[in-house]
Every structure is written in structure tokens, then in C-alpha cells.
C-alpha positions as CSV (number, residue, x, y, z in Angstrom):
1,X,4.1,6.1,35.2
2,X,2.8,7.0,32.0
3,X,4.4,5.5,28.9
4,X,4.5,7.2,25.4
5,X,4.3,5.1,22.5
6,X,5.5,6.7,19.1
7,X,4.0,5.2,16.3
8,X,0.7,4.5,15.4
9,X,1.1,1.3,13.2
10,X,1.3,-2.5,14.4
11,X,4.4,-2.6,16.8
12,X,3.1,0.8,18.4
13,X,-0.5,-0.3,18.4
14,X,-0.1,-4.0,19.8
15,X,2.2,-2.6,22.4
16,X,-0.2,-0.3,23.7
17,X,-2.5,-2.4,24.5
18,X,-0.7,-4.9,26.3
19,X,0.7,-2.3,28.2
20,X,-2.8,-1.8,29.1
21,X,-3.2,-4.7,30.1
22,X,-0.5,-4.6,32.6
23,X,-2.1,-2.0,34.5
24,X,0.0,1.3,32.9
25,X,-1.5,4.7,31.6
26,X,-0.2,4.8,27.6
27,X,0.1,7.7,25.4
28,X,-0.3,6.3,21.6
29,X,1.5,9.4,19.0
30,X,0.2,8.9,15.6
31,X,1.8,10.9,13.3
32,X,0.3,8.9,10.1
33,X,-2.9,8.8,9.4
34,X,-5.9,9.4,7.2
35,X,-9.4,10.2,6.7
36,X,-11.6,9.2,9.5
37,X,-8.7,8.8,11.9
38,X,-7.3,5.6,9.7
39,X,-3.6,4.7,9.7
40,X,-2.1,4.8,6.1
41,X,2.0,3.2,6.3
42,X,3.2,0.2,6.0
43,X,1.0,-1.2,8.2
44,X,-2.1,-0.6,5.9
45,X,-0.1,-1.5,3.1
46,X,1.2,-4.7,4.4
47,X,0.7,-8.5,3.1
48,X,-0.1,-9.3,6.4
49,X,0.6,-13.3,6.0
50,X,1.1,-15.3,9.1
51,X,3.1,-18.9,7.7
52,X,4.3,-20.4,10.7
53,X,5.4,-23.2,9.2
54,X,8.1,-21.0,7.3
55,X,10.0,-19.6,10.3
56,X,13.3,-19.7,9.9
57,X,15.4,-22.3,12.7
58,X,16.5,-20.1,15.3
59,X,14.9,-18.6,18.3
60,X,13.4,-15.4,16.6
61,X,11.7,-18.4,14.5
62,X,10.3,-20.3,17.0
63,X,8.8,-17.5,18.7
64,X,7.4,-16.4,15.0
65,X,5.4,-19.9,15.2
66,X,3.3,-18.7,18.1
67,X,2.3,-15.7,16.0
68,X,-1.6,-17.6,14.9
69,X,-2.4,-18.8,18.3
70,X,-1.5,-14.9,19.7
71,X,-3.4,-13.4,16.8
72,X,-6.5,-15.9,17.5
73,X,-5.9,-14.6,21.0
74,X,-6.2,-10.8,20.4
75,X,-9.4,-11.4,17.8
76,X,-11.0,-13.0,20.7
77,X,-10.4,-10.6,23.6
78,X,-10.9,-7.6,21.3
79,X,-13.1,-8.2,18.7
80,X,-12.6,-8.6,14.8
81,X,-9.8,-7.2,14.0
82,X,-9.1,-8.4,10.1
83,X,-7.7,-12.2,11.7
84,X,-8.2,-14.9,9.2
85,X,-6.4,-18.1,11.1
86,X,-7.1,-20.0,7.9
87,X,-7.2,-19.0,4.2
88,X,-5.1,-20.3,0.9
89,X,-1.4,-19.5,0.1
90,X,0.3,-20.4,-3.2
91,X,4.0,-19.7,-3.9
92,X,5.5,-19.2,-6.6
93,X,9.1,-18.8,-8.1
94,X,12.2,-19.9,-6.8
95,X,11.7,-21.5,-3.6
96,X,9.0,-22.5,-3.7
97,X,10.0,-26.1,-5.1
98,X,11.1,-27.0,-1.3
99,X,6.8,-27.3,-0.8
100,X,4.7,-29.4,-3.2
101,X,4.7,-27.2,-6.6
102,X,1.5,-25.4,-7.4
103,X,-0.6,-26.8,-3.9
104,X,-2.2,-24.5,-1.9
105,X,-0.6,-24.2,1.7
106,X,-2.6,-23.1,4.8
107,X,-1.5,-19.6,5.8
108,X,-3.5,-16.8,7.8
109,X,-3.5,-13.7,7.2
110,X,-3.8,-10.0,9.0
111,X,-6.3,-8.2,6.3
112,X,-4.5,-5.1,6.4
113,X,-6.8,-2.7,5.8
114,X,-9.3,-4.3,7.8
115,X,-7.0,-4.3,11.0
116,X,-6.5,-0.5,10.2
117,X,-9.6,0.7,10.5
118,X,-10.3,-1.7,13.7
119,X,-7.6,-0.2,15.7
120,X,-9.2,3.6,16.6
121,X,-12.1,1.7,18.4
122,X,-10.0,-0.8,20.0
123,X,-7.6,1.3,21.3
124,X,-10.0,3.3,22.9
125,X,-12.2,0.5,24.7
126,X,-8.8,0.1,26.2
127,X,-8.6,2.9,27.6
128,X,-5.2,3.8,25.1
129,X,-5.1,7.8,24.6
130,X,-4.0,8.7,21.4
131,X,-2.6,11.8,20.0
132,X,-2.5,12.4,16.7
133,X,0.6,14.3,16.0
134,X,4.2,14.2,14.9
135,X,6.6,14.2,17.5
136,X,9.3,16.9,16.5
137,X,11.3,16.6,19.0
138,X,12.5,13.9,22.0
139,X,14.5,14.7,24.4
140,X,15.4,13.9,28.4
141,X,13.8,15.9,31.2
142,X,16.9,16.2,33.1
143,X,20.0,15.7,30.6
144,X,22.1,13.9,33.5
145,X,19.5,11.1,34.5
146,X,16.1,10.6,35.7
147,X,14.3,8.7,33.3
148,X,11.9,11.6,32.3
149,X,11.0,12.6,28.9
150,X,9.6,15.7,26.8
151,X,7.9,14.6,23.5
152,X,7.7,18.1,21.6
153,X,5.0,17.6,18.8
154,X,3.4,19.6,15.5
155,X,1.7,22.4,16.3
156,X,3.6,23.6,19.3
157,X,2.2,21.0,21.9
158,X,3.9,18.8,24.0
159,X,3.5,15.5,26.6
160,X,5.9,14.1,29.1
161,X,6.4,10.9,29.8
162,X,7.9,8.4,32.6
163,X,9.2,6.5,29.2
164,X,9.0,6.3,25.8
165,X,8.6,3.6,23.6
166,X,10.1,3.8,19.7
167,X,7.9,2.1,17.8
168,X,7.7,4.7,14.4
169,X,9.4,2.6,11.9
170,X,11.0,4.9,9.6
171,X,10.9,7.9,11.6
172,X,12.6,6.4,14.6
173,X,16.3,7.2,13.7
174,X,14.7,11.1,13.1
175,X,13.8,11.0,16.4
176,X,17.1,9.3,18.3
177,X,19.8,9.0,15.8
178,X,22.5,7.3,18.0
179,X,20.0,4.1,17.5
180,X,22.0,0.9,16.1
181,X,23.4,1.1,12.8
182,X,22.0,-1.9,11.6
183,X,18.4,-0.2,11.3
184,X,18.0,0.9,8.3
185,X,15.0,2.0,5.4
186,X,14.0,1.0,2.3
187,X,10.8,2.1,0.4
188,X,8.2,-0.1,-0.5
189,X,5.1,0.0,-2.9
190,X,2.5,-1.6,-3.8
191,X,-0.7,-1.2,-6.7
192,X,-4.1,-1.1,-4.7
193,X,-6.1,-2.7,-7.9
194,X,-9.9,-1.2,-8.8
195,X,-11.1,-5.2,-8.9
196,X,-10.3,-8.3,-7.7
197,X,-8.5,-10.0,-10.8
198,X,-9.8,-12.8,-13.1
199,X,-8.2,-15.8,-13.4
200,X,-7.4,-15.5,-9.2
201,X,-9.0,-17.5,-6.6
202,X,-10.6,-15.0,-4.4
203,X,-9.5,-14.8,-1.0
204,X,-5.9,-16.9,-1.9
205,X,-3.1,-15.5,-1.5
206,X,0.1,-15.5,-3.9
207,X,3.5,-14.7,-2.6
208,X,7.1,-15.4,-3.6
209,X,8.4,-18.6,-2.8
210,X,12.0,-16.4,-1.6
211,X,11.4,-13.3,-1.1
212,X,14.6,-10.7,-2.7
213,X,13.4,-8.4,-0.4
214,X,15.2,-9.9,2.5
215,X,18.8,-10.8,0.5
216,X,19.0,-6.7,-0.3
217,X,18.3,-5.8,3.5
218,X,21.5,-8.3,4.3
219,X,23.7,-6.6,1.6
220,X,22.2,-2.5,2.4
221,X,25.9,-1.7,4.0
222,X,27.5,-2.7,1.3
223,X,25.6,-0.7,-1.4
224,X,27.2,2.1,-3.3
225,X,24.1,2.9,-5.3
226,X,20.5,2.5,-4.9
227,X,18.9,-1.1,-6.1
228,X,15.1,-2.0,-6.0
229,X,13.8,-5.6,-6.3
230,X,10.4,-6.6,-7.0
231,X,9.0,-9.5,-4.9
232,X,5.2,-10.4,-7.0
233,X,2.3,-11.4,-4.8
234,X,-1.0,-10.9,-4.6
235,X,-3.3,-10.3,-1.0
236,X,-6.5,-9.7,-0.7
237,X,-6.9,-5.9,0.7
238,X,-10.9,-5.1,1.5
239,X,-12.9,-5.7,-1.5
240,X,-9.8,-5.8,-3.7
241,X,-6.2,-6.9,-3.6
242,X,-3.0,-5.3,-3.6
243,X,-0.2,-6.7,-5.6
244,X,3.3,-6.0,-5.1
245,X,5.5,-5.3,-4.1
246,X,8.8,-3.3,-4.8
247,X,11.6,-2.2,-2.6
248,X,14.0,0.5,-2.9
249,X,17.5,0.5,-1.0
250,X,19.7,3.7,-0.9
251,X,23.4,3.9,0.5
252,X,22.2,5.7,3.8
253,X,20.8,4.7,6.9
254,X,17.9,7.2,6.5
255,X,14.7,7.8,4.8
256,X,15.6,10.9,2.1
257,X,13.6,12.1,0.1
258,X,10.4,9.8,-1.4
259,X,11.8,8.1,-5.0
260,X,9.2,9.3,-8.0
261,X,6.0,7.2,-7.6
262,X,5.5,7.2,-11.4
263,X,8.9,5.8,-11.7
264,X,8.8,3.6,-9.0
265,X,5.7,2.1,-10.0
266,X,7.1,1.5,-13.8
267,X,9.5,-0.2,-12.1
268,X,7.2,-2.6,-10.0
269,X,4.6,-3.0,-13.3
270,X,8.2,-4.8,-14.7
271,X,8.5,-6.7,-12.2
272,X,5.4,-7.9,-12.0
273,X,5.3,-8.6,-16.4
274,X,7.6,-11.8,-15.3
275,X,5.3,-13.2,-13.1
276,X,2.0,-12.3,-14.7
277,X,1.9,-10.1,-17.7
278,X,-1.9,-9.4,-17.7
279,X,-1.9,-8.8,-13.7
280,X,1.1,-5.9,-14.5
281,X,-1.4,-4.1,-17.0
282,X,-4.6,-3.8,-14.5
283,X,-5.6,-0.1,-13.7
284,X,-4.7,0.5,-9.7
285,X,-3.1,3.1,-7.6
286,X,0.3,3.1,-6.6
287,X,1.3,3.4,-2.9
288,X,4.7,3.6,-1.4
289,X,5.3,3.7,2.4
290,X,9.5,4.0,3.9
291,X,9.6,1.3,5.7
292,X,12.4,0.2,9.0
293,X,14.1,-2.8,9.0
294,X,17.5,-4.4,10.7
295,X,20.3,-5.5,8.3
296,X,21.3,-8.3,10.6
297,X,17.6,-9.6,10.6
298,X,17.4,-8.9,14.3
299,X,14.6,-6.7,15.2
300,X,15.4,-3.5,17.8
301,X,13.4,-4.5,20.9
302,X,14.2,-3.7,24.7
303,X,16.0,-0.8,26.0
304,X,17.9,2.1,24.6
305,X,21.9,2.3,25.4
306,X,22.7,5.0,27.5
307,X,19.0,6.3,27.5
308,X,17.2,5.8,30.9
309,X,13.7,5.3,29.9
310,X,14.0,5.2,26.2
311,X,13.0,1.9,24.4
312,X,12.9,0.4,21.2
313,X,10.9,-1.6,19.2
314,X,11.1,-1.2,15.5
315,X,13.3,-3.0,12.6
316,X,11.0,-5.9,11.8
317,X,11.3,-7.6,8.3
318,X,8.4,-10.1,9.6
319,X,6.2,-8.0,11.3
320,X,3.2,-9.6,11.2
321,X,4.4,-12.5,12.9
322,X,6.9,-10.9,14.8
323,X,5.5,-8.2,16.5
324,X,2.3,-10.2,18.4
325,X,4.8,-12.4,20.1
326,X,7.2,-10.1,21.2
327,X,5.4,-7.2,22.5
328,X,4.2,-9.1,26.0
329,X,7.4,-9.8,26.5
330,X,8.6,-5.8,25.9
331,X,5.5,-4.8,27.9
332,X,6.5,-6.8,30.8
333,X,10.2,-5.9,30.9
């Protein structure tokens, strides 16, 4: 039985290959990517810290706490893939008092862009086949049953499939609308800077001591009118760092349109002035990415209502320590 995975990114990515390592033939769609075959979403846009020790108290949480060991795990069965198990975190701004003030806390971190452009070569020593395409299209083989499915994609080809995995983030309601209505988007950005700043320890990372971010996704059914936040941090990203980050929430469900990017980024520089004033004026270029989330916290991850052979995995607000421990559990079921 060959399985399609839709989505090039993280989820789809680390699901593919332990898929593969169970034994079954994958399909990897990428419908997002750049020069040389490199991914540019949120993925490549993404903090990528791994704080075990902040995972919430519930049973998400203490699977979340696993998330080092598992990404120690894949580094060593598949090479460097941008792992750092131990590197600097300080927080800053409201909530961070519940740690010591201004101490450094171990944190690792997925470098971003580094996992990015890892992920063409380790998909294939794994014998993952990717296509990369947009899937227009999804629909059942048989309409009354059957399991199979037709995966119709740009430039008038198409696959079939024994199932199909949703792992596209943003695009995944697009594709299978009667998905749960607590997934919904936002759009982030971020400023790729042209230098590693003065006056930052190179390497550390700097991140919110409570991130906004989440506290928005919570109230997104509620909204009569868009709202955008600005959660500051700092990661490294390659040679440089990316600081961040902004999120915009509309009253819908769905992606829309892409807000202005010179507005957007106005908006983030703002932000930023109250946490740093000199990092908000350095030259970089703005990025913004939609980006899937559940309002409930809860990602989608198992099987699709009413859909034989459709299954979900998307709506993560933690992916980067959410993701490597639940997708051997997904492969297996």
C-alpha cells in the first residue's frame, strides 16, 4: 500500500520517514519549495526550540518531554540534520520571572534552515519519493468506500494512493474542508537579519518568557476583527539570526489572501522597539509563512471522520517538540 504524504515541511517530512521505517512505500507532495529543491514555510522560518522542561502538565506535555531524546535519535540514525541537544536560552518579559531572572536555561534547538536543506538528501537515502507539486485536488477513488484515493496535482498530473496523510499545514482545510473547526491559520513573520547582532551572545537564543501567540489562538472564534501580536525573540538561523516574530489572526477559519508584508513588517519592527529598540532598526528581510494551528491546543493527528484512508496530522502550536514524538505513534496506527 502506498501512502501519500501532503506536505513537505516537518510533520510531512518526519512522518515519511518513519513510515519508512515501517516497511511502507511513501509518496512525499511538496508543494513549497525553493531554489535547489529547499523548503521555504514555516518550517524554515521556525524558532525551532526544544525546552522540555517547559511542557505544559498534561499528557500532550509529557510526551513533548521526550522531544530531545527523539531528536538526538534521528541525528544519529540519519545524519546532521541542524540538532543542537544543548545551546543557551534566555527569556524575557512576562513569564519569565517563574525561572531565575536573566540566567541562561539549557534549551536545544532544531536550526531551521539547517534541517531544511538536510531533508532532500535524507529523504531520499530513505528511499522516500517526492513530488514536487501542489495537489489541486483530493478526492476518493470509489465515492462509496474503498479506501483509495486520487491526488490531482499542478500541471495536469496525478498519483493514487492506498491513503493519504494531511500533513500541509495551511493548505490542509483547501484540500478537505469538512476537517475540525478548531483548525485554524494565522500568518506569521519573521526579519531574516544581514548579521548576527552586537550586543547578543552568538549561538543563545532569546525568546518570550509567555508567548501571546498562544492566548490569540485560544480566543480566534471569538474574533470579530483581525488582531496581530508580536512575540520578540531572537534564534540563530545559518550564519545569521532571525528575530520575530508576529502573528496575524482573521475571523475565518482559512488562509485568505497574504496581509501587506511592508505593513506587516512595520507592525513587527513595533513590536520589537519594546523589547529592543536598536535590534527593531537592523536592515533584514521580512518573511511571512500562513501557518495551521488548533484553537483548543490539541493538534489533528489520526484518522479522518467519515474518510476511509484519509488521515491527519497538522494543527501544531509546538511543532518542534510535538511532531518527533507523535509521528511513530501515527506511523504505526
Amino acid at each position: 500500500m502506498t501512502v501519500a504524504v501532503i506536505g513537505g515541511g516537518l510533520a510531512g517530512s518526519l512522518l515519511a520517514l518513519e513510515l519508512r521505517q515501517r516497511g511502507l512505500p511513501v509518496v512525499l507532495v511538496d508543494g513549497s519549495h525553493g531554489s535547489a529543491g529547499v523548503t521555504e514555510g514555516a518550517t524554515e522560518l521556525s524558532y525551532g526550540a526544544v525546552a522540555a522542561w517547559a511542557a505544559p502538565p498534561t499528557p500532550l506535555g509529557r510526551l513533548m518531554r521526550q522531544a530531545p531524546g527523539r531528536w538526538g535519535e534521528l541525528q544519529q540514525r540519519y545524519g546532521a540534520i541542524g540538532w543542537r541537544r544543548r545551546c543557551w536560552l534566555r527569556l524575557h518579559g512576562e513569564g519569565a520571572m517563574r525561572w531565575l531572572p536573566g540566567v541562561p536555561l539549557p534549551c536545544g534547538q532544531v536550526e531551521a534552515m539547517g534541517f531544511a536543506a538536510a531533508l532532500p538528501d535524507v529523504l531520499a537515502r530513505a528511499g522516500v519519493q517526492r513530488r514536487q507539486a501542489r495537489v489541486v485536488r483530493l478526492e476518493p477513488v470509489q465515492p462509496n468506500g474503498g479506501g483509495r484515493w486520487r491526488l490531482e496535482l499542478t500541471g495536469g498530473e496525478s498519483l493514487e494512493a492506498g491513503a493519504v496523510v494531511l500533513a500541509a499545514g495551511a493548505q490542509c482545510r483547501d484540500l478537505w474542508p469538512a476537517l475540525s473547526p478548531s483548525l485554524w491559520v494565522s500568518w506569521a513573520g519573521v526579519i531574516e537579519l544581514e548579521q548576527w547582532p552586537a550586543g547578543y551572545r552568538r549561538g543563545q537564543l532569546v525568546l518570550p518568557g509567555r508567548f501571546e501567540r498562544l492566548a490569540l489562538e485560544r480566543r480566534a472564534p471569538a474574533l470579530e476583527r483581525e488582531q496581530w501580536v508580536v512575540d520578540a525573540g531572537l534564534v540563530p538561523w545559518g550564519e545569521t539570526a532571525l528575530v520575530g516574530q508576529i502573528s496575524l489572526l482573521r475571523p475565518s477559519p482559512r488562509v485568505g489572501e497574504p496581509p501587506d508584508p511592508r505593513w506587516m513588517e512595520q507592525c513587527l519592527r513595533k513590536g520589537l522597539e519594546r523589547f529592543d529598540s536598536a535590534l527593531a532598526q537592523l536592515p533584514g528581510t521580512y518573511r511571512q509563512v500562513p501557518v495551521a494551528f488548533c484553537t483548543d491546543g490539541q493538534p489533528l493527528v489520526g484518522r479522518v471522520p467519515d474518510a476511509l484512508g484519509l488521515w491527519q496530522f497538522t494543527g501544531f502550536s509546538a511543532a518542534f517538540a510535538q511532531v518527533p514524538v507523535l509521528a511513530p505513534g501515527l506511523a504505526d496506527a
